[in-house]
C-alpha positions as protocol buffer text, in pm:
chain_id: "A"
residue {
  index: 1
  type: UNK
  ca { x: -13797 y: 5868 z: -10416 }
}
residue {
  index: 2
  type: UNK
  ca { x: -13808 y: 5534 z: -10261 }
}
residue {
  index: 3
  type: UNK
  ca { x: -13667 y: 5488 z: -9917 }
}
residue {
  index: 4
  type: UNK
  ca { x: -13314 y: 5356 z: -10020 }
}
residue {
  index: 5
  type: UNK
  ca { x: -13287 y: 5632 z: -10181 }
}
residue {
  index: 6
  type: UNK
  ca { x: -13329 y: 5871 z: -9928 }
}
residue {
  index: 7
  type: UNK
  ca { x: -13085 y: 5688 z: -9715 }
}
residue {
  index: 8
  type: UNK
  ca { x: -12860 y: 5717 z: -9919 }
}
residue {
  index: 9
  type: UNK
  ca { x: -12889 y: 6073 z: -9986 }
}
residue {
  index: 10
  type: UNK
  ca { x: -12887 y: 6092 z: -9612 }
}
residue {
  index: 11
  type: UNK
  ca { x: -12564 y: 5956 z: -9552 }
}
residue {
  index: 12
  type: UNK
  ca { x: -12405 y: 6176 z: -9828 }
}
residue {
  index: 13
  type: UNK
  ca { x: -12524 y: 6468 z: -9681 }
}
residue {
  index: 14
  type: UNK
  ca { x: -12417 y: 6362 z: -9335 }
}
residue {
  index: 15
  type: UNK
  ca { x: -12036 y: 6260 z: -9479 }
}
residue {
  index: 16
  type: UNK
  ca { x: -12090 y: 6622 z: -9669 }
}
residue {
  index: 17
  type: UNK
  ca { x: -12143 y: 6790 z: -9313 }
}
residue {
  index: 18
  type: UNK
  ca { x: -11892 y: 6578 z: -9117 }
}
residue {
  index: 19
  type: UNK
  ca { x: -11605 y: 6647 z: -9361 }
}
residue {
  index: 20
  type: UNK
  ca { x: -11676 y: 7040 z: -9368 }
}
residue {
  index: 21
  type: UNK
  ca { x: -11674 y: 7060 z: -8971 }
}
residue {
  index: 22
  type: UNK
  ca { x: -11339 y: 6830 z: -8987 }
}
residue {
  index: 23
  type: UNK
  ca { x: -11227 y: 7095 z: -9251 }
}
residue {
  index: 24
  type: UNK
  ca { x: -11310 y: 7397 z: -8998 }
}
residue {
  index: 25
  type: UNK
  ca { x: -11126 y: 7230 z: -8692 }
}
residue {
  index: 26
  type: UNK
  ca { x: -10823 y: 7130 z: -8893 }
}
residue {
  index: 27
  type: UNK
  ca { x: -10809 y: 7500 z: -9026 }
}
residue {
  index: 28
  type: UNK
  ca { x: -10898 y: 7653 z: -8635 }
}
residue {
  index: 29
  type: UNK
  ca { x: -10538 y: 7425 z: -8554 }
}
residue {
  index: 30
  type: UNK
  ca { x: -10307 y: 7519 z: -8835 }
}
residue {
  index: 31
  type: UNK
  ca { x: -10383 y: 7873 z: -8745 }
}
residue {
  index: 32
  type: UNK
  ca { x: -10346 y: 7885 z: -8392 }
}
residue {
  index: 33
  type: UNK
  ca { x: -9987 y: 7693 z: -8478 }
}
residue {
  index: 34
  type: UNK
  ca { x: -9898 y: 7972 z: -8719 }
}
residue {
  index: 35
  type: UNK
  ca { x: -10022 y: 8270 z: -8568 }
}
residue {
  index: 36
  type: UNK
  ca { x: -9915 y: 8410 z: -8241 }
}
residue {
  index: 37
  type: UNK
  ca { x: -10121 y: 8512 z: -7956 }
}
residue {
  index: 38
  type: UNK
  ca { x: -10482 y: 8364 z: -7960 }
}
residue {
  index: 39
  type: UNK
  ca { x: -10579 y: 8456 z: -8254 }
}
residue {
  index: 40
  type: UNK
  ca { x: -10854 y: 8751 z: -8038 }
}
residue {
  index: 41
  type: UNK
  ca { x: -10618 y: 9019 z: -8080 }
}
residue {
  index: 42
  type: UNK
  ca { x: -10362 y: 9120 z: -8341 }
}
residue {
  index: 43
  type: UNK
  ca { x: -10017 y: 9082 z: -8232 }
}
residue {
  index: 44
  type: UNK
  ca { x: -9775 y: 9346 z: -8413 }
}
residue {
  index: 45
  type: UNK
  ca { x: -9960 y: 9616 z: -8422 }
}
residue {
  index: 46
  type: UNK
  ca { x: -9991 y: 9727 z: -8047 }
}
residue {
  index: 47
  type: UNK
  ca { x: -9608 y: 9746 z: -7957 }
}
residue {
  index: 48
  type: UNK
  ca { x: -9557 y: 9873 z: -7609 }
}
residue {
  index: 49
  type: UNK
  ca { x: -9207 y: 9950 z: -7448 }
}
residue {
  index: 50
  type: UNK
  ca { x: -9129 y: 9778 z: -7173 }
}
residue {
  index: 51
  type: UNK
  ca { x: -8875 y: 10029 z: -7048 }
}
residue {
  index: 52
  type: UNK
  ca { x: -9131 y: 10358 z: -7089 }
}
residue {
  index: 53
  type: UNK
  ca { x: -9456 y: 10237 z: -7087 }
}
residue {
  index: 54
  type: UNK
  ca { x: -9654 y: 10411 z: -6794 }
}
residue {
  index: 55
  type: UNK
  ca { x: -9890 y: 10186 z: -6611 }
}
residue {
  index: 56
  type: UNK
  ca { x: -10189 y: 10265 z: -6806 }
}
residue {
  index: 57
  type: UNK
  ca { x: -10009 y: 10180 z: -7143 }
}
residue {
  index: 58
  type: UNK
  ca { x: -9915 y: 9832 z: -6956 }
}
residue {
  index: 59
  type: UNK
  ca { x: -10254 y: 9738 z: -6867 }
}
residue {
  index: 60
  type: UNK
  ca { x: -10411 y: 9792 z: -7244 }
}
residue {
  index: 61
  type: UNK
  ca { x: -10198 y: 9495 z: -7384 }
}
residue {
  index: 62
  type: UNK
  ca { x: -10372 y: 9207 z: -7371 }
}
residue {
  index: 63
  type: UNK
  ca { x: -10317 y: 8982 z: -7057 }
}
residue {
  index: 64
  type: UNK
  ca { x: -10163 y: 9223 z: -6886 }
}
residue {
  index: 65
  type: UNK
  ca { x: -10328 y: 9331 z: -6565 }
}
residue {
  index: 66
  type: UNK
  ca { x: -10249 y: 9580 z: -6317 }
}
residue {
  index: 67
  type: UNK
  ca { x: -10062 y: 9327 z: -6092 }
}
residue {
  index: 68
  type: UNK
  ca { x: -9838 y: 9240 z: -6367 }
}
residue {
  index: 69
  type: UNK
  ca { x: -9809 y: 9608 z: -6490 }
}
residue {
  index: 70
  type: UNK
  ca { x: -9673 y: 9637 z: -6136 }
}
residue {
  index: 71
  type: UNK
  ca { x: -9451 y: 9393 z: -6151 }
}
residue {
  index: 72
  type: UNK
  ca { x: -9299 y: 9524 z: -6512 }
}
residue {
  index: 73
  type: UNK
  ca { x: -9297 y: 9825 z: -6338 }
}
residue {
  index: 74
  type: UNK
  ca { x: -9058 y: 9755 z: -6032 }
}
residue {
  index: 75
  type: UNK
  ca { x: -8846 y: 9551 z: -6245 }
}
residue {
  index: 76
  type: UNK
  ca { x: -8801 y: 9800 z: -6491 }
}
residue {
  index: 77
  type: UNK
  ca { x: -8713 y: 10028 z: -6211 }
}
residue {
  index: 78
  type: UNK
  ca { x: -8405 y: 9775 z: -6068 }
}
residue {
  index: 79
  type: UNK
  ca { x: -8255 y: 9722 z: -6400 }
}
residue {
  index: 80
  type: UNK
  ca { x: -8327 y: 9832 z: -6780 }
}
residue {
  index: 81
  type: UNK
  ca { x: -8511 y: 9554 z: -6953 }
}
residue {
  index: 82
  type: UNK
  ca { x: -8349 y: 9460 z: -7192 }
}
residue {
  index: 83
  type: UNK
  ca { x: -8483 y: 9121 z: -7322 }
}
residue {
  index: 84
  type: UNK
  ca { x: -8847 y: 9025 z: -7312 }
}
residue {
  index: 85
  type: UNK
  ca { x: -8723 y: 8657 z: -7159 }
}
residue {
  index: 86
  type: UNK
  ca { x: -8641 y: 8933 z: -6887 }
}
residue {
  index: 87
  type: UNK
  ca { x: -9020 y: 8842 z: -6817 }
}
residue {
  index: 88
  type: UNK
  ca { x: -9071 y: 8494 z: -6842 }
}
residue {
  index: 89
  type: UNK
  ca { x: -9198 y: 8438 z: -6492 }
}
residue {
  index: 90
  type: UNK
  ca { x: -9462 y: 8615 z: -6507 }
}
residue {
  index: 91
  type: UNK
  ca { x: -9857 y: 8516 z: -6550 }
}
residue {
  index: 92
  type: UNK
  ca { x: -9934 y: 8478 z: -6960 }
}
residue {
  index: 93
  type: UNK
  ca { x: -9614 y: 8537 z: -7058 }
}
residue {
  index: 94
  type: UNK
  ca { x: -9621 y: 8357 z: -7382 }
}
residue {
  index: 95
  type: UNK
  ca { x: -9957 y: 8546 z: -7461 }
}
residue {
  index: 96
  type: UNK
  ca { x: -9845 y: 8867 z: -7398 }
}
residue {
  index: 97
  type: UNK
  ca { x: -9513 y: 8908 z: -7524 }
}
residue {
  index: 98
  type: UNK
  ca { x: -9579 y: 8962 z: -7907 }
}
residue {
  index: 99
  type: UNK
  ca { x: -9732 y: 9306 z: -7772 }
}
residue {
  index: 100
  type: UNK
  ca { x: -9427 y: 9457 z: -7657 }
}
residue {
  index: 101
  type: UNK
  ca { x: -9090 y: 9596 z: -7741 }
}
residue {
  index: 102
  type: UNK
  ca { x: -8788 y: 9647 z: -7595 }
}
residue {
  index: 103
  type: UNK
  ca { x: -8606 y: 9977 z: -7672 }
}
């Protein structure tokens, strides 16, 4: 193999390897689009109620910490939750909220 030809091959392998890792970051973004949450946990089949969920149950959703279980807590406590926008205001919101339930 002369040296134009291993340039050549080069540069096909190189287009080979930049179209694959354009292939795996255009796949990584059509599936965080599609999928809720972040992808880390699977959203649907830990479904907490808001309404009866002790503390301890709160905290084992993702995102939720004890602060926050807290704050569902004393809400909860004021009036019956009964839509998850109900919780909009708090920290991770949007990352949390295809973990629980409203009953």
């Amino acid at each position: 193999m002369n040296s134009t030809e291993g340039k050549v091959l080069n540069r096909k392998v190189l287009g080979v390897q930049f179209l694959f890792t354009g292939v795996l970051i255009l796949s990584g973004i059509i599936y965080h689009w599609f999928v809720p949450g972040d992808g880390r946990h699977s959203p649907g089949k830990l479904k907490v109620s808001v309404n009866s969920a002790t503390k301890e149950e709160l905290v084992s959703v993702p995102y939720i910490g004890e602060k926050t279980a807290d704050e569902i807590i004393r809400l909860r406590n004021r009036e019956k939750i009964t839509d998850l926008k109900q919780l909009s205001h708090l920290r991770y919101y949007k990352k949390f909220k295809y973990y629980l339930k409203v009953e």
